[in-house]
C-alpha positions, 0 to 999 in steps of 0.5 A, a space after each residue: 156638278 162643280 164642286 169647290 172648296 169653301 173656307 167659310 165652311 172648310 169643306 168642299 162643297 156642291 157649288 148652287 149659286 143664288 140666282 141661276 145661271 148668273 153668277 155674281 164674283 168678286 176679287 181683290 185686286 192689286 195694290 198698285 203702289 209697285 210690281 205685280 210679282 209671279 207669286 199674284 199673277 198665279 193668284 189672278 191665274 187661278 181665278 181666270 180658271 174659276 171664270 172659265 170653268 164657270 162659262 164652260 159650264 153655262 153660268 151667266 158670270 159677272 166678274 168684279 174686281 178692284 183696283 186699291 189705289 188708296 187706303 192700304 197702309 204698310 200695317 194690318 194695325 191701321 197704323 204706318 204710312 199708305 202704301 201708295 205715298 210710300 211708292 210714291 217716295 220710292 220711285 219719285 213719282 205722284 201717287 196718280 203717277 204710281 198708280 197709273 204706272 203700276 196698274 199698266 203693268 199689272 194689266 200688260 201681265 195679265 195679257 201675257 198670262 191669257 187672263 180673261 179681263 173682268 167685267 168690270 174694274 174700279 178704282 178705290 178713288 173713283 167710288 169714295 162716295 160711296 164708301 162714305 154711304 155705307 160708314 154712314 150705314 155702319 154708323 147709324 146703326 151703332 157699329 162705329 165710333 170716333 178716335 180723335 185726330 185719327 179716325 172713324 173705326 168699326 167695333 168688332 165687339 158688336 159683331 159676334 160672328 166676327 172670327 167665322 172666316 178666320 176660326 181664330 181663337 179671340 182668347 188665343 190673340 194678342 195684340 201685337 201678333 197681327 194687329 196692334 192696340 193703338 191707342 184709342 182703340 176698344 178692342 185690338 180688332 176694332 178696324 179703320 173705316 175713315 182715316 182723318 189725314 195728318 193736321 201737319 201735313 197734306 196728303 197727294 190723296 185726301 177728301 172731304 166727308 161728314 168726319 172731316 178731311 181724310 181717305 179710306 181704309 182699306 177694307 171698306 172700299 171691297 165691300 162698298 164695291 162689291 155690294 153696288 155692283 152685285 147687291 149686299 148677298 152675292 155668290 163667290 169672292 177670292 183672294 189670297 190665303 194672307 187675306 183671310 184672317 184680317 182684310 175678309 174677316 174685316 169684309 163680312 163684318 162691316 158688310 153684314 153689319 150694314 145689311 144685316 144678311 150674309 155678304 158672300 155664299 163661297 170664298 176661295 182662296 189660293 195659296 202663296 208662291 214660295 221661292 226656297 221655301 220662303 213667300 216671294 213678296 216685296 218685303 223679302 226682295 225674293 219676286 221676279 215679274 212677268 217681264 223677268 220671265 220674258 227676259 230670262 228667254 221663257 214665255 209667259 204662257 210656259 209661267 201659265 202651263 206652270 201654274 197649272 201643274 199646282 192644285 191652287 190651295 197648295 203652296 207652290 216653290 218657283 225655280 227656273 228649272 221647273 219653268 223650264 220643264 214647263 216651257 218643254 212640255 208646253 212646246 211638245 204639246 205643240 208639237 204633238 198638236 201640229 202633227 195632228 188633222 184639223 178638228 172634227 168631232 171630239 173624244 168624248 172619254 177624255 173630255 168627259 175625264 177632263 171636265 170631271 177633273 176642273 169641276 172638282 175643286 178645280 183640280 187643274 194638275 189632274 186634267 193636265 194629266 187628262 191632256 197628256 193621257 189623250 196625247 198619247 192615246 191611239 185616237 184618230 188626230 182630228 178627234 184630238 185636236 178637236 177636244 184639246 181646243 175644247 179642253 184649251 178653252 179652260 187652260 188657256 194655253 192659246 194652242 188653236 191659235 199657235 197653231 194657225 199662226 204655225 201654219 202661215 208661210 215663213 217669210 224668212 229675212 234675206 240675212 237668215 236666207 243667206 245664213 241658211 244656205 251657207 249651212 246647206 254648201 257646209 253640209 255638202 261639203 261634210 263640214 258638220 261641225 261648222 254646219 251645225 254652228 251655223 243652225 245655233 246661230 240662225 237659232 238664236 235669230 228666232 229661225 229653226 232649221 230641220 233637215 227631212 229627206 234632202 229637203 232643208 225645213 225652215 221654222 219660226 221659233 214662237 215668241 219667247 222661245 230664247 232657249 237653245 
């Protein structure tokens, strides 16, 4: 049984998807109007972890996710500039440029970081049409009207469930707080669907539509993608904690007034990355990427193994000494690893321990200890090795193939072999100091070199693996 928490419902619930074993899950994808931080790839860590734990548990999965290329203004309030004009103007580059840039950055992350790719990817700007169809929908059915010279916007007021995912109190809000009355709105919830493009001036990015010239808002292209590639009912959507009270709120509005059922059973939500106790974001200058992490002489799979030592509704404090922590225990696991039999059989207690952990809420700090417990267990080696690549298979930690590449002869350049015989005519010579000089200098090269009964090992020290 795999148990997840639901914030529609704020319990933990008894996952029963709709059609078994498929599994239908939509995630909000990037803006890609700059970097993608450490603080969203835990984000889409934490719902690789979701898919996996799914697949491992038989489930057919289908997972969506978009990419907002357009759309997404700088205010909650359907007012400022979109976002991709304004990184656009920042690094001197079209939006198409932008777009493109940011996106190649964000999928190069997600490979470093071992997440499993989604089934399918869309662009906001390759599915206006059909975010078109469904404000038509919205419109027929009464649930829009028209701000002139600004655009076509949704009334919350004819939605009653509107506050069901956020629980805000409507007596409690004042415009002002998230979102703003501007002018011509009913109410300050009221949210945009169409926004007209500026008679002044014309945008990078701007189409044609039954309202005029103009572009998306950015709530309605999620649900006009989600709803054509898994129906208007589906199993689960994620996304931040930050997107509960506006954006997915927005979602199941116009969703639910379109269809008239509900738009989603599940939605999961993970909490921010905080640096010093602050949310790392753009606006506060506080984020590092993935390729920070690289340069600073960590592995990215080290950031992995770090976020897994969080429970994903908890907030999470990054430091570079606790990655650093991370990047220890990673590589003594490997080690531990590289010490054990080839694989045969498995453990049966632990890996029963392990899948308890995973299904419940997705607890992944509880089965890191599972891991641990096992690695210091008294089991035969090939027994471990055999249910720690099964229970890899959810951590993505990459371990079966760290370890065959391990096992491949050293091929060791001729500059480093030199190096490393000078060190063996200093040891002889009792000269440990300079010897042991020498072993940090073919260290920093990418090359370890252990001394084992008169016998001097060479090892290839993994990517990243910078740190002395």
């Amino acid at each position: 049984m795999f148990k997840l928490y639901n914030t529609l419902s704020r319990s933990i619930e008894e996952f029963k998807p709709i059609n078994p074993p498929h599994v239908g899950i939509y995630s909000c994808g990037p803006t890609v109007y700059d970097y993608q931080h450490i603080g969203h790839m835990r984000r889409y860590v934490g719902d690789d972890m979701l898919v996996r734990i799914l697949k491992s548990l038989a489930y057919d999965v289908v997972h969506v996710m978009n990419i907002t290329d357009v759309g997404h203004l700088v205010s909650d309030s359907d007012t400022g500039e979109d976002k991709m004009e304004k990184g656009a103007k920042k690094f001197g580059l079209t939006v198409w440029e932008i777009a493109q840039k940011f996106e190649k950055q964000f999928l190069s992350s997600c490979k470093k970081l071992h997440i499993t790719p989604p089934n399918i990817l869309i662009h906001a700007t390759d599915r206006i049409q059909d975010q078109i169809d469904l404000i038509q929908v919205l419109e027929e059915k009464g649930f829009t009207y028209c701000i002139e010279e600004d655009g076509i916007y949704f009334d919350t007021s004819k939605f009653p469930d509107y506050f069901k995912l956020s629980r805000q109190n409507p007596h409690e809000l004042k415009p002002g707080t998230s979102v703003e009355l501007v002018e011509g709105k009913k109410h300050f919830t009221d949210f945009a669907l169409w926004k007209f493009s500026p008679k002044d001036k014309t945008r990078q990015m701007e189409w044609d539509s039954p309202w005029g010239k103009g572009f998306p808002g950015w709530h309605i292209e999620c649900s006009a993608m989600a709803i054509k590639e898994l129906g208007p009912h589906f199993d689960i959507h994620t996304g931040g904690v930050d997107h509960i009270a506006i954006h997915h709120t927005n979602e199941i509005a116009q969703s639910e007034a379109a269809s008239g059922m509900k738009f989603v059973n599940y939605w999961v939500h993970h909490n921010f990355m905080l640096v010093e106790s602050q949310k790392m974001s753009k606006s506060l200058d506080n984020y590092f990427t993935v390729t920070d992490i690289i340069d600073e002489g960590f592995e990215p799979l080290a950031l992995r193994y770090l976020f897994l030592q969080t429970h994903y509704r908890q907030e999470m404090n990054f430091s570079w000494e606790a990655l650093e922590g991370a990047q220890t225990a990673l590589q003594k696991l490997r080690e531990h690893m590289m010490e054990w039999n080839d694989p045969i059989g498995g453990i049966i207690e632990f890996e029963d321990r392990f899948k308890e952990a995973i299904t419940d809420d997705m607890n992944m700090p509880q089965a890191l200890g599972v891991v641990w417990d096992m690695v210091r267990s008294k089991d035969l080696s090939e027994a471990k090795t055999a249910a720690l690549f099964a229970m890899d298979e959810i951590l993505g930690l990459g371990l079966a193939d760290y370890r065959e590449e391990a096992k491949k002869p050293v091929i060791v350049p001729e500059n480093i072999q030199n190096m490393i015989e000078e060190r063996i005519r200093l040891r002889k010579q009792k000269r440990y100091l300079l010897a042991d000089q020498m072993r940090i200098k073919i260290k920093k090269l990418g090359y370890d070199v252990l001394d084992k009964d008169d016998q001097t090992i060479v090892k290839k020290i993994p990517l990243y693996s910078k740190k002395i």
